[in-house]
N, C-alpha and C positions, 0 to 999 in steps of 0.2 A: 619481675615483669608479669602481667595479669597474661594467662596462658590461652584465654579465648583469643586476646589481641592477637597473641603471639599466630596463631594456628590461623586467624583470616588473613592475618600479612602472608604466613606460607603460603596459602592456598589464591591469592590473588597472582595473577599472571600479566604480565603485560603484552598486551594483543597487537599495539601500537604504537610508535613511536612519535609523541605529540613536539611539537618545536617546543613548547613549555615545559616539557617533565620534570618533575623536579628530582635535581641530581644531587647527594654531596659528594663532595671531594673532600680526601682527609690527606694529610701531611702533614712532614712534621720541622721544625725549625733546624737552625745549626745547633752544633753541642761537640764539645769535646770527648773524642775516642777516647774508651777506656776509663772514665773519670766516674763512672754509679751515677752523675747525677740525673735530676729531672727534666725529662723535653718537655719545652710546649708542644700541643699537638693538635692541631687547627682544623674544624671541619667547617666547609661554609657551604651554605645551601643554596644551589643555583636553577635557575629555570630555562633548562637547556643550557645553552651556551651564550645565553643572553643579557643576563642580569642578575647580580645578586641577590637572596631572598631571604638571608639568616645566616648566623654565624653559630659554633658551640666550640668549647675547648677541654682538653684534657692533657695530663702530663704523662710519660713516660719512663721508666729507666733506661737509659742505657743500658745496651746489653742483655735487659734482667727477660724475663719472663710474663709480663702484665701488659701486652698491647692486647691481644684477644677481650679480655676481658675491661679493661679499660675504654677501648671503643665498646664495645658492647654495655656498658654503662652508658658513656656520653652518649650513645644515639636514641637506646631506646627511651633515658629521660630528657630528652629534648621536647620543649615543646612544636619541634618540627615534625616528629618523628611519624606520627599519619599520613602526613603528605609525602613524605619519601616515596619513591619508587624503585631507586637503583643506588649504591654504595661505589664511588669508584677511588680508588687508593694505590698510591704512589709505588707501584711495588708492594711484596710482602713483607716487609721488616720495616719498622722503626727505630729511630736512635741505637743506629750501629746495626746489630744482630737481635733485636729484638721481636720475634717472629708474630707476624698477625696469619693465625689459623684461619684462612677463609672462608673453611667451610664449616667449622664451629660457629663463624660469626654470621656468616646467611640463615643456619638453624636457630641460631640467637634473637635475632632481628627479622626474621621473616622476609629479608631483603636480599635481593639479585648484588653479588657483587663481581668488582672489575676490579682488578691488580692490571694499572699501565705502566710501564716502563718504556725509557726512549731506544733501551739498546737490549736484544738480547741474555740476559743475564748467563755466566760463567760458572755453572750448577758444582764444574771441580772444584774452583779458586774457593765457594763459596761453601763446599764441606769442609774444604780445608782447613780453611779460617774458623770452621764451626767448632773442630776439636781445642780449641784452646780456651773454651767456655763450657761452664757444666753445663749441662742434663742438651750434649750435646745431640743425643738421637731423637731426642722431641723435640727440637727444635726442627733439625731434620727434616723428621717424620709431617710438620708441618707444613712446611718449604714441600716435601714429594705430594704431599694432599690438594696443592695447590691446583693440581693438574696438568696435562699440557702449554705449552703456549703457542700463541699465532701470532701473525703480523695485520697489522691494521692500516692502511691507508687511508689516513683521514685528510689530507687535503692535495688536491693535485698539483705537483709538480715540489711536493716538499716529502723526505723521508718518511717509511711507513714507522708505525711505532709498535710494539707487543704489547697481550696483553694476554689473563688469564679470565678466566671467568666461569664463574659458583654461581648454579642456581639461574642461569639462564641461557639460552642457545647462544652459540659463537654468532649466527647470523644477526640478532637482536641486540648484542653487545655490540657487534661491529657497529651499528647503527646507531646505537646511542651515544657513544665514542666521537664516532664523524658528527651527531650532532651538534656534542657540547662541544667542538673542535673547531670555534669561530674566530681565534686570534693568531693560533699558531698550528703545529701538530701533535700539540698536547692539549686535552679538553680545557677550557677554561678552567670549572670547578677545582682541578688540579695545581693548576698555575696561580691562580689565587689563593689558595691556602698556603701555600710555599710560600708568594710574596708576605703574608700576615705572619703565618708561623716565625718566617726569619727576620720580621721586622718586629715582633716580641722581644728576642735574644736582643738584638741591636740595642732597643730601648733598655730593658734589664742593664747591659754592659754599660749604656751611658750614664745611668743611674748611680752605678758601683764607683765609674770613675770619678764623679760628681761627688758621691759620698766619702772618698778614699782622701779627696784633697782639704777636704773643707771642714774635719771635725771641731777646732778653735771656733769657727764662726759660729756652727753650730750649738756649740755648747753657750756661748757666749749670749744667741738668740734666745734659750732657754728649751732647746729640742733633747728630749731623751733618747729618742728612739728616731732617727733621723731614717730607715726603712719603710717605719708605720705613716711618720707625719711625711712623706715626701713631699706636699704640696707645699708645707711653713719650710723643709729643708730650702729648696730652690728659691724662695723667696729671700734667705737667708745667703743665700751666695751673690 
């Protein structure tokens, strides 16, 4: 990443909370516990809580060690990535125990980030669980960097939700929160990446099943590689 960009995205603040700001939301699909393999992992870029404006993707491991760095790839080569303002994500882990440093990724990206969750999270259950995975204290030590957390009220008369926040005032984050908070009490940009991320998986599984049944026809049609050609696969069933 060209280190001038890097250093005017640090140094840019946000003064205001515009109804348009552009926000993304990142999260990540379903995936099987314990299994190594690869999450989708869905950022889409929203304008407040209003409308979608962009989409970008990246994979995951389970469990492994590469979400820090893996977002911090997908955002800053997006061609969205100047218009960003704010980073907001699902909680600090993906695919299982997979820890995203937040504040590695704000010094990354020059960007304000927001870790929301609907409940409290359980910091015991959740060392617990950490010891039965290597390079268990950085993982940890990521999860404590994270910061405090608070509770956020973003719609009246519906649960408040927590949230953590890098790189910019709790009062500012509240605020941009409630903004992009136009469907339920979770920011859109959030709830839309979830529906996409896990409507990935879905697709992928219907694919497998589709492929698992039909190899005679396939071969038969003259498909070698019925993964690659999926478009003549489906035609062929």
């Amino acid at each position: 990443m060209n280190t001038s960009k890097q250093k005017s995205r640090e140094e840019a603040k946000i003064r205001e909370v515009k109804p348009e700001i552009r926000v993304l939301g990142i999260d990540d699909g379903v995936f099987t516990p314990h299994s190594k393999e690869l999450v989708d992992v869905v950022g889409v870029v929203f304008r407040g809580g209003l409308w979608l404006d962009g989409f970008m993707h990246t994979q995951v491991q389970v469990d492994g060690m590469d979400a820090t760095e893996k977002l911090t790839q997908m955002i800053t080569e997006s061609p969205h990535y100047q218009q960003l303002r704010v980073v907001m994500l699902n909680g600090v882990t993906l695919a299982g125990f997979n820890v995203v440093d937040i504040v590695k990724l704000h010094k990354k990206t020059g960007l304000p980030i927001i870790a929301v969750t609907r409940d409290s999270p359980d910091f015991e259950d959740i060392r617990t669980a950490l010891h039965n995975l290597p390079q268990m204290e950085a993982r940890w030590k990521a999860i404590e960097k994270a910061g405090k957390i608070h509770k956020v009220c973003t719609r009246d008369g519906e649960a408040p939700i927590c949230a953590h926040a890098v790189g910019i005032s709790e009062k500012m984050a509240d605020r941009i929160v409630k903004n992009a908070s136009t469907r339920s009490n979770i920011p859109e940009p959030l709830r839309v990446a979830h529906i996409i991320a896990s409507g990935l998986r879905c697709s992928d599984q219907s694919s497998a099943l589709m492929i698992r049944g039909n190899e005679k026809k396939f071969k038969r049609a003259g498909i070698k590689d019925e993964r690659t050609d999926l478009k003549n696969a489906r035609a062929a069933v």
